[in-house]
N, C-alpha and C positions, 0 to 999 in steps of 0.2 A: 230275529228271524221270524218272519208269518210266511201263511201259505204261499203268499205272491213267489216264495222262494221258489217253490215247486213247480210252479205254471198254476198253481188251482184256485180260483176262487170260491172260497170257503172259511166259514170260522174254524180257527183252532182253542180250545180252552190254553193258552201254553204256561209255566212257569211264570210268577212276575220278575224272578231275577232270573235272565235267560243263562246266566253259567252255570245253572243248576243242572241243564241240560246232559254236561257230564259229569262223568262217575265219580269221578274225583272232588271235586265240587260238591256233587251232592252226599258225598259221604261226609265230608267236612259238615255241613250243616245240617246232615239229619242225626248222625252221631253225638256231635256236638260236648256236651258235659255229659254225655248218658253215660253211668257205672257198670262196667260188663260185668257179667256174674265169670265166676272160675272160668279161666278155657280149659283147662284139662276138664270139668266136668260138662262142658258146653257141648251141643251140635249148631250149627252153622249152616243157614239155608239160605241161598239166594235164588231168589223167584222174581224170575222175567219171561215176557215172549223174546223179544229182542235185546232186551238190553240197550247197554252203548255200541252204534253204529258210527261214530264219530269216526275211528279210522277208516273205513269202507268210502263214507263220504269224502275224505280228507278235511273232514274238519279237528283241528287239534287243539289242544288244553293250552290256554293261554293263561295258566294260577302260580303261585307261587308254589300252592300244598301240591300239586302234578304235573310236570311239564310235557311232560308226553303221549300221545294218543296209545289211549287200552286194546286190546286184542277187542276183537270181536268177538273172540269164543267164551262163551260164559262160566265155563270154569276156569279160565283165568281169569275173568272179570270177579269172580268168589275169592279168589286166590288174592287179588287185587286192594275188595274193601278190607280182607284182612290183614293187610301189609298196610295200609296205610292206616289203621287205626289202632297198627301194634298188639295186634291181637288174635294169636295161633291156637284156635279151638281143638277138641280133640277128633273130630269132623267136619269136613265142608262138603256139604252135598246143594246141587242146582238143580231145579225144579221149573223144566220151560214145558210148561201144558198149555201154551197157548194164553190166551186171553181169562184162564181158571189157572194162571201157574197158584198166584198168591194161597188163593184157597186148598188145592193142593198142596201146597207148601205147610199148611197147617195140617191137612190132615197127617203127613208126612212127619211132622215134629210131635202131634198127639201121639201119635204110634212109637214113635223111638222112647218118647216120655213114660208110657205106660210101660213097657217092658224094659224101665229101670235102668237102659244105657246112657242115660246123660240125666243131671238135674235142671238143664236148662236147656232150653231151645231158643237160638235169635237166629227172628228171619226179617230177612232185606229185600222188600220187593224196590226194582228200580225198571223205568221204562218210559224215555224220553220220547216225543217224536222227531221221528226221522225222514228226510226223505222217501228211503224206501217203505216204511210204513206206511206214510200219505202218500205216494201214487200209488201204489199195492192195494190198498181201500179204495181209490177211486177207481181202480179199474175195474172194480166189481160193482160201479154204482153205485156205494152202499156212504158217502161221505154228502150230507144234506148242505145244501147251498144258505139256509138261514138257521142253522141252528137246529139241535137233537129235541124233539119231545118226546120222549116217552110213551108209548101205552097212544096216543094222541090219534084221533082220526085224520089230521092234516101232517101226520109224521113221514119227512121223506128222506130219515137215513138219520148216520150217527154224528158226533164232531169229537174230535180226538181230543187227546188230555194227556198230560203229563204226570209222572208220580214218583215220589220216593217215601219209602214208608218202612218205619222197623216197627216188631213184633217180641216182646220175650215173655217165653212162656215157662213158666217152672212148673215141675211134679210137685207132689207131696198134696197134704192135704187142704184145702180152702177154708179161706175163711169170710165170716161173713161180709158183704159187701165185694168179694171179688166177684171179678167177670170170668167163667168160665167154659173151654168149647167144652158142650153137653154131646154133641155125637158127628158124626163127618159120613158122607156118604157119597161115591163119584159112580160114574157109569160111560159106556162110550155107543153115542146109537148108532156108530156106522153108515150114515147115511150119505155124507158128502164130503168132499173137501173142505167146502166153507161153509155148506147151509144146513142148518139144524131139521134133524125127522120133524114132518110137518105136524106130528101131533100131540107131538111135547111129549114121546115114552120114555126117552134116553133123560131126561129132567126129573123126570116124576119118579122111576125107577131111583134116581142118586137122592133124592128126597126121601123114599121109602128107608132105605139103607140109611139114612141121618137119621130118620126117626127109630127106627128098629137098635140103632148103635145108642140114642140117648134115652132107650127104651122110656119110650114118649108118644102120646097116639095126636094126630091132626090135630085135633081141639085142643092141644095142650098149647101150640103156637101163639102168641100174641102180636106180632107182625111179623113183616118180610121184607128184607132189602133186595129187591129185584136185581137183574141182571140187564134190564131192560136197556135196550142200545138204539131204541129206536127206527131200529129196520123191521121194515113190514115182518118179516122171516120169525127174528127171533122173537120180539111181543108176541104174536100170534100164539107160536108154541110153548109158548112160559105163561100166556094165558090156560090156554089148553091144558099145561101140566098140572096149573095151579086149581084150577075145576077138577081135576084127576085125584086129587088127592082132597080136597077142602069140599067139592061140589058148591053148594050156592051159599057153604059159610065161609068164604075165603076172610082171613085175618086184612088188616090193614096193610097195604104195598106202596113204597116208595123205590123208584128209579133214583140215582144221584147223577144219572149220566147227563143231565139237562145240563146241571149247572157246572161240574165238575170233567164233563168230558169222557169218551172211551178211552180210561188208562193202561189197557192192556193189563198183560199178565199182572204187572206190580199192582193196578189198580184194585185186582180182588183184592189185594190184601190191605190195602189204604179203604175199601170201604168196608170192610168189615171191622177196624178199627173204628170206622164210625160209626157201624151199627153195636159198638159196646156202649158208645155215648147214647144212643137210640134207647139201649135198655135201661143205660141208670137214670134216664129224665121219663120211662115210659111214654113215648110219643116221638113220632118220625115227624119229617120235615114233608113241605109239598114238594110232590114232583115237578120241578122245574119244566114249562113250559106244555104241559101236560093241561086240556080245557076241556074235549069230549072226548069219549071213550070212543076209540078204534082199534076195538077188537072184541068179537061175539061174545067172549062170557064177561059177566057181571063180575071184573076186578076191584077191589077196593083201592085204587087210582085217586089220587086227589090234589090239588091243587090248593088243600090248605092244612093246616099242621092236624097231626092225627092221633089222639091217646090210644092207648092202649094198657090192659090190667096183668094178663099173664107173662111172668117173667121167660121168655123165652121168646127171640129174634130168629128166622130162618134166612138166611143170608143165602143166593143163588150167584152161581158164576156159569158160564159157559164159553166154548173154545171153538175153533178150528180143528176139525180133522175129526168133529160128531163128542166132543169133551164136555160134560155137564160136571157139577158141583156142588157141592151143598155141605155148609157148615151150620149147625144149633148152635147160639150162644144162649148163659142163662147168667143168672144172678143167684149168688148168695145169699139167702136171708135166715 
């Protein structure tokens, strides 16, 4: 399936095996040989915007592991990956913030972790595209006819992506060499239905809160994985936020939405998984598609791979309905 489905001419980043699309499918294969820790001591988060839309469409599971189309309400789609992977936690909580579920979702399981009710947190972000996803974006003109750049002066909107992606996190103490979230901090600016306050306070505020929670001052940062979608709207104000807090030493930034697409909710969580890999090689990737800078403050934007020394990634997400995000990852040593 590509956009032709929709009426839209536009790239989509989608799945290379397209039955991944559903839930089922995808739980088979991102599961896979993974060893669950206890479920009695587990919590259990699924983080999506949408989820699977497959029955809403009428599109149905044509697999041998699900033959039939999942609910579209996400608690039973939670209810769902845990029946099919045999595995009754002693919570299952859904986590739909929009386009920031994933990272919410972690802030959500550091919380439960810290105050000692479960030893283990597994979260599942999953979020296909759909139909209604892709004309829903395009009716807000916000879906680019050749592809998402980032931060970019010729940038003219996002291209959607697909994602499944699991997370387990345990309590107790660390050890060296693990990747751990160092502080999480969320805000909501109230500003619009879809479009983020123009001057990046609702961002900058859930940044403050990350750093105050990993009691950690600006300079402590050594990059940032953007949230960068590529609409005039949100760059602008994630630049903004990012001067708000860094002023003219902003750390290193990379977007992944160039190459990897807007994955929605699940996608926070799929790229902050990749900015642990960011930490333990110290140095981001270039921002796919990203050549001059279009947007007023001087972002550390770049278009070819970027070191960095301070162990410590600030990861940004943002949502629908004024939702910001922000998780610290750090390194043991």
């Amino acid at each position: 399936m590509d956009s032709s489905s929709y009426g839209l001419d536009v790239p989509m980043a989608q799945f290379p095996n397209q039955s991944l699309r559903f839930l089922g499918n995808a739980v088979k294969k991102i599961f896979g040989d993974v060893v669950m820790p206890p479920a009695d001591e587990s919590l259990f988060i699924y983080a999506a915007a949408k989820g699977d839309l497959s029955q809403l469409s009428g599109t149905y599971w044509n697999s041998d592991f699900c033959a039939d189309a999942v609910s579209p309400r996400l608690d039973l789609q939670a209810e769902k990956v845990c029946e099919l992977i045999g595995w009754q936690p002693a919570r299952t909580i859904t986590v739909s913030c929009a386009c920031a579920s994933g990272a919410i979702a972690i802030e959500t399981a550091v919380a439960a972790l810290e105050d000692n009710r479960y030893k283990y947190a597994v979260i599942f972000g999953f979020d296909p595209i759909s139909g209604f996803v892709a004309t829903g974006f395009n009716s807000l003109s916000a879906l680019s006819p050749d592809g998402a750049r980032p931060f970019d002066k010729t940038r003219t909107g996002l291209t959607l992506g697909e994602c499944a992606a699991l997370l387990i996190l345990s309590g107790g103490e660390p050890e060296n060499g693990d990747i751990v979230v160092a502080g999480c901090g969320t805000s909501n600016d109230a500003n619009h239905r879809t479009g983020p306050s123009r001057d990046g306070s609702g961002l900058s505020r859930a940044v403050n809160s990350a750093l105050v929670d990993a009691l950690l001052l600006p300079s402590d940062i050594g990059a940032i994985k953007c949230h960068g979608t590529a609409t005039p709207y949100n760059d602008a104000m994630e630049a903004k936020a990012m001067f708000t807090i860094f002023g003219d030493k902003i750390p290193p930034m990379v977007s992944t939405k160039g190459a990897l697409g807007h994955m929605s909710g699940g996608g926070a969580l799929a790229e902050i998984i990749l900015a642990t890999e960011f930490l333990r090689r110290k140095s981001i990737p270039p921002t796919k598609g990203f050549t001059e800078r279009g947007v007023d403050e001087a972002v550390s934007i770049s278009s070819s791979i970027q070191q960095f020394e301070n162990p410590y990634v600030l990861c940004l997400s943002a949502g629908f309905g004024g939702i910001n995000a922000a998780v610290i990852l750090s390194e043991v040593a």
